[in-house]
C-alpha positions in Angstrom: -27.7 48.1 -66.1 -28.7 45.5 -68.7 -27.2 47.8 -71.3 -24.2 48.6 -69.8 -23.5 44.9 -69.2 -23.9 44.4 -73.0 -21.6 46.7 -73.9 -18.7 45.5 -71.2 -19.5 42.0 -72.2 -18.9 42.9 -76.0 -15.3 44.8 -75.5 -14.1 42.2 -73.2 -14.6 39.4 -76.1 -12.9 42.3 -78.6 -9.8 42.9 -76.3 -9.7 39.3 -75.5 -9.3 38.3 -79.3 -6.1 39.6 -79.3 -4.5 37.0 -76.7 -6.2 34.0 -79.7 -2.9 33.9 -81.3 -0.8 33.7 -78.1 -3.4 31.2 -75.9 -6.5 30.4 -78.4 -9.7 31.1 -77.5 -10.2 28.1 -75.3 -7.1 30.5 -72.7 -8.4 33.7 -73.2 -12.1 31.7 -72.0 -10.3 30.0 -69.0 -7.9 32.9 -68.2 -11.0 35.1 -67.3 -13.6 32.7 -65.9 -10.4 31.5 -63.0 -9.7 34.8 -62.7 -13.6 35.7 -62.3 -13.7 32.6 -59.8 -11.1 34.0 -57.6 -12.7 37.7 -57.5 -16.3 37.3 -57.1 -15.7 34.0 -54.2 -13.4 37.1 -52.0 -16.1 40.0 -53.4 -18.8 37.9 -52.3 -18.1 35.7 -49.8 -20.5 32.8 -50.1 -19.3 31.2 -47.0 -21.1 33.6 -44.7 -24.3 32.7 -46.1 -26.4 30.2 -44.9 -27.2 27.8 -48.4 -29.6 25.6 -49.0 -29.5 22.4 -51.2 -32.0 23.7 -53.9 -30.2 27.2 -54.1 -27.1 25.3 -54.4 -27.3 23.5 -56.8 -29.5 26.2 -58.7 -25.8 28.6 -58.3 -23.6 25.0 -59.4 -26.0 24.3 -62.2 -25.4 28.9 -62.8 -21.9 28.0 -63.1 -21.9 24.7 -65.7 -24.0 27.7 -67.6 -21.5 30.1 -67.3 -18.6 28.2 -68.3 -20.0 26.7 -70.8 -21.4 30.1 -72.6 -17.8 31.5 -72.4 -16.0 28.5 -74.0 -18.1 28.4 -76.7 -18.7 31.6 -77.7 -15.0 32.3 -77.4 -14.5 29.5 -79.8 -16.8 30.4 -81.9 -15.5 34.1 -82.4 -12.6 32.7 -83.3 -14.0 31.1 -86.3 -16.9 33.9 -87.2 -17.4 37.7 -87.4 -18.2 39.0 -83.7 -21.2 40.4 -85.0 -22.4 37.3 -86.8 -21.2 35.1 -83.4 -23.8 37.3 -81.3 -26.2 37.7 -83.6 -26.6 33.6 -83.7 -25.9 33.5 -79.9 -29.0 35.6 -78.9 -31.1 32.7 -80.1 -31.0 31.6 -77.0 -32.4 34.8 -74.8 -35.0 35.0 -77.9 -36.2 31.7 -77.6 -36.9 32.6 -73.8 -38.5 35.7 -74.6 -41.0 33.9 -77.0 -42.0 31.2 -74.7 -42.3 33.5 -71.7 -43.4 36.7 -73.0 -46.9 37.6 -73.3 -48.7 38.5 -76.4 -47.1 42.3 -76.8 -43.7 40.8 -75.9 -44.1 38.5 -78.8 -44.2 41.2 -80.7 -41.2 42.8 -79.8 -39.6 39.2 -80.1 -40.1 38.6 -83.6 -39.0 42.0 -84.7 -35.6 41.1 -83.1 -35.6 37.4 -84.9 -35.7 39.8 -87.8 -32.8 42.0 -87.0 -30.9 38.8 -86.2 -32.0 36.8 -89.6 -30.4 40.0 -91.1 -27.3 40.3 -88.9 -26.6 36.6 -89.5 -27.5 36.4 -93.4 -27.7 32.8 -93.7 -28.5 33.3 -97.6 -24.7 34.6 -97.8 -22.3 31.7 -99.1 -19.0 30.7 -97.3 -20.3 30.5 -93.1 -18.2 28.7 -91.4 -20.2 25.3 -90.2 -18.3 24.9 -87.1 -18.4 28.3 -85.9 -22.1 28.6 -86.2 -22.6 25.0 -84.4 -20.2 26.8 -81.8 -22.5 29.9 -81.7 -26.1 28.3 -81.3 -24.5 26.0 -78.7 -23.5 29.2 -76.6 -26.9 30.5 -77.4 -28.4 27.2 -75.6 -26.4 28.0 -72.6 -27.1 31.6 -72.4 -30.8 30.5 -72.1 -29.8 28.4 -69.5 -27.7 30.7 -67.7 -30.7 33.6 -68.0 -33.1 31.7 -66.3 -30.7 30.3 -63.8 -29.2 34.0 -63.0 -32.7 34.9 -62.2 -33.6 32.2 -59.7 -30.4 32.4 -58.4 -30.9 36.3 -58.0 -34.4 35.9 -56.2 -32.8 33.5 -53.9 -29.8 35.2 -52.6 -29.8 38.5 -51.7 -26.6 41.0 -53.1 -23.9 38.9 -55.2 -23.5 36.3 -52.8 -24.8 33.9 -56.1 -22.1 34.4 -58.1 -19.5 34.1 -55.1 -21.3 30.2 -55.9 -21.4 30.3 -60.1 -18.3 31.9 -60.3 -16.0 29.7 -58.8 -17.5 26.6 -60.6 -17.6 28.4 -63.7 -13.9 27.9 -63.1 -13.6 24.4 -62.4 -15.6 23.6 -65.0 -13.4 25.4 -67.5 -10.0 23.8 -65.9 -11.3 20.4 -65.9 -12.6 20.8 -69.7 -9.4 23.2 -71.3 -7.1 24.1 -68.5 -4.9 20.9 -68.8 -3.9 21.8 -72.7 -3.5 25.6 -72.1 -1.2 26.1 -68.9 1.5 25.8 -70.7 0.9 28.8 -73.0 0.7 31.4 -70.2 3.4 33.8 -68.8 3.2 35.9 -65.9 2.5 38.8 -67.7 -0.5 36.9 -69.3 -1.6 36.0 -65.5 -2.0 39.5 -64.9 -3.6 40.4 -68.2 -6.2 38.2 -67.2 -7.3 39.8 -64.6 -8.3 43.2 -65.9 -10.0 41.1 -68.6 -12.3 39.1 -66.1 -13.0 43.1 -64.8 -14.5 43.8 -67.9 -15.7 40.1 -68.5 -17.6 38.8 -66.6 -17.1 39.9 -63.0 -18.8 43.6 -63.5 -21.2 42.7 -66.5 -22.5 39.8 -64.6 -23.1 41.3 -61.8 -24.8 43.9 -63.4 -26.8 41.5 -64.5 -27.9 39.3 -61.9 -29.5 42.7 -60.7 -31.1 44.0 -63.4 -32.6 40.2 -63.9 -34.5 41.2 -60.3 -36.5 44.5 -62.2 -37.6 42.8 -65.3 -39.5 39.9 -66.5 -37.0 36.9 -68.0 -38.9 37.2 -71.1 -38.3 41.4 -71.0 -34.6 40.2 -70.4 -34.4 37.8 -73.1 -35.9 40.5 -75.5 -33.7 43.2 -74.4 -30.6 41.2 -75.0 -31.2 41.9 -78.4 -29.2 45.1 -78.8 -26.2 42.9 -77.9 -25.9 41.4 -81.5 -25.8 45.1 -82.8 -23.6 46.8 -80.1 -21.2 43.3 -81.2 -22.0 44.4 -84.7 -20.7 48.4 -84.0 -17.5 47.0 -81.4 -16.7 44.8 -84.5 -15.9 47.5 -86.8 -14.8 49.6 -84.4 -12.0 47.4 -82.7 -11.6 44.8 -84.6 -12.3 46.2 -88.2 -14.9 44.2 -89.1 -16.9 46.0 -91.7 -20.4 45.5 -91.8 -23.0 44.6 -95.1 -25.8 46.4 -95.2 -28.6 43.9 -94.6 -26.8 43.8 -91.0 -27.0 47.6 -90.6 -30.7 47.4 -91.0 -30.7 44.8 -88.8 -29.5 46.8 -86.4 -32.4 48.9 -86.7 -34.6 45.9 -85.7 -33.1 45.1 -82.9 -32.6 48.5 -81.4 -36.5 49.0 -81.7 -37.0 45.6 -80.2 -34.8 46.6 -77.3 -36.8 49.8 -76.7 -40.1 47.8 -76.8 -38.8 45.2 -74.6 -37.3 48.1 -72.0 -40.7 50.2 -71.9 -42.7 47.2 -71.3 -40.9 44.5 -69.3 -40.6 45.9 -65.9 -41.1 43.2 -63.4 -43.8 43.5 -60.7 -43.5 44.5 -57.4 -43.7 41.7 -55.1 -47.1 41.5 -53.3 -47.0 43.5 -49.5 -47.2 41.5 -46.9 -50.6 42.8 -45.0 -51.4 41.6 -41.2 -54.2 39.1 -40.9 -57.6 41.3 -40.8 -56.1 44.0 -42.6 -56.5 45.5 -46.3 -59.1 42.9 -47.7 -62.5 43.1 -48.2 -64.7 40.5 -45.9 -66.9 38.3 -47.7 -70.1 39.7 -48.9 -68.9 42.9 -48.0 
């Protein structure tokens, strides 16, 4: 599921760079996080769910996340190589896998920083400042947004979180761009943007929020590390975007990082419940 989310998150920001000349990144980010609103608040339906304060603001705080991940990393794209965007973004997911991992996952954590130190090349001249800023902002919030998905997940049982996030994802991206970018859409664009919140985020997401209920965040956050090099190969592929080689061997690292992460990071079963009396030993027994 996690892999299949990373590939559908990675062709929905290709596809979606071709609307940056007609709306900018900040519109293609906005036309797919309202559209996303709308879906996953009918999909879901959060009002037949009895809430909580705590999981409610855990699913508000999900959406600030959200929103903010998609703004920036769209506007970061638009300045850097896709590759070189997700390569700096996964930071973020790393950083949770090293502070939450145990000792093997560390391992398979600093492999990845590897793969990513050679995806990004910072020794290479000419990066482009503000798109880098861009991308290890979007990494902070993806951190965010991975634990938050996660506790949102264990709280609320199907997708009923992201009938929450979702919505104020939205908001949160019309208060903060929707103003200068309205005026820059068509009907035709309307529409457009809603196959593209399909691809990203309404299925990916989804995806997931359920695969973040089978494995440990820290196995998560490690795992995420195949999305810098499936960004790397949808880069060249759709958007022509030629790779070095330092970045092909990071690929390598990353892909073995995943596998360790994958093999290794299932989460535990939840203790059984067991009736008073029942399936313990009694003291001095």
């Amino acid at each position: 599921m996690a892999v299949t989310a990373m590939v559908m998150v990675q062709l929905g920001i290709a596809v979606s760079v071709g609307l940056f000349d007609r709306i900018g990144p900040d519109g293609a980010a906005w036309l797919r996080l309202v559209w996303a609103g709308l879906i996953m608040g009918l999909v879901a339906r959060p009002w037949r769910t009895s809430w909580t304060r705590s999981t409610l603001l855990v699913c508000a705080g999900l959406g600030l996340a959200t929103a903010a991940m998609t703004v920036l990393f769209m506007a970061a794209v638009a300045r850097i190589p896709l590759g070189t965007a997700s390569a700096l973004e996964f930071l973020g997911p790393l950083g949770v896998a090293i502070v939450r991992a145990p000792r093997s996952g560390r391992v398979w954590a600093a492999l990845a920083a590897g793969g990513v130190v050679l995806l990004t090349e910072p020794w290479h001249p000419g990066a482009d400042l503000v798109g880098v800023l861009l991308a290890l902002a979007a990494a902070v919030s993806w951190a965010g947004y991975i634990l938050l998905t996660q506790r949102a997940g264990d709280s609320v049982s199907g997708l009923r979180a992201l009938g929450i996030s979702m919505p104020v994802a939205a908001l949160a991206a019309t208060a903060v761009v929707g103003p200068r970018t309205l005026d820059q859409f068509s009907w035709q664009l309307l529409l457009v943007g809603a196959g593209l919140a399909l691809l990203l985020p309404v299925i990916p997401f989804s995806l997931e929020l359920l695969a973040l209920r089978r494995l440990t965040v820290a196995a998560f956050g490690t795992l995420m590390s195949l999305e810098p090099a499936i960004a790397l190969i949808i880069g060249l592929l759709v958007l022509g975007q030629l790779p070095r080689v330092p970045a092909v061997i990071g690929i390598l690292f990353v892909v073995a990082a995943g596998i360790g992460a994958e093999r290794t990071g299932a989460r535990p079963p939840p203790p059984v419940a067991r009736p008073p009396g029942q399936g313990g030993a009694r003291p001095g027994a």
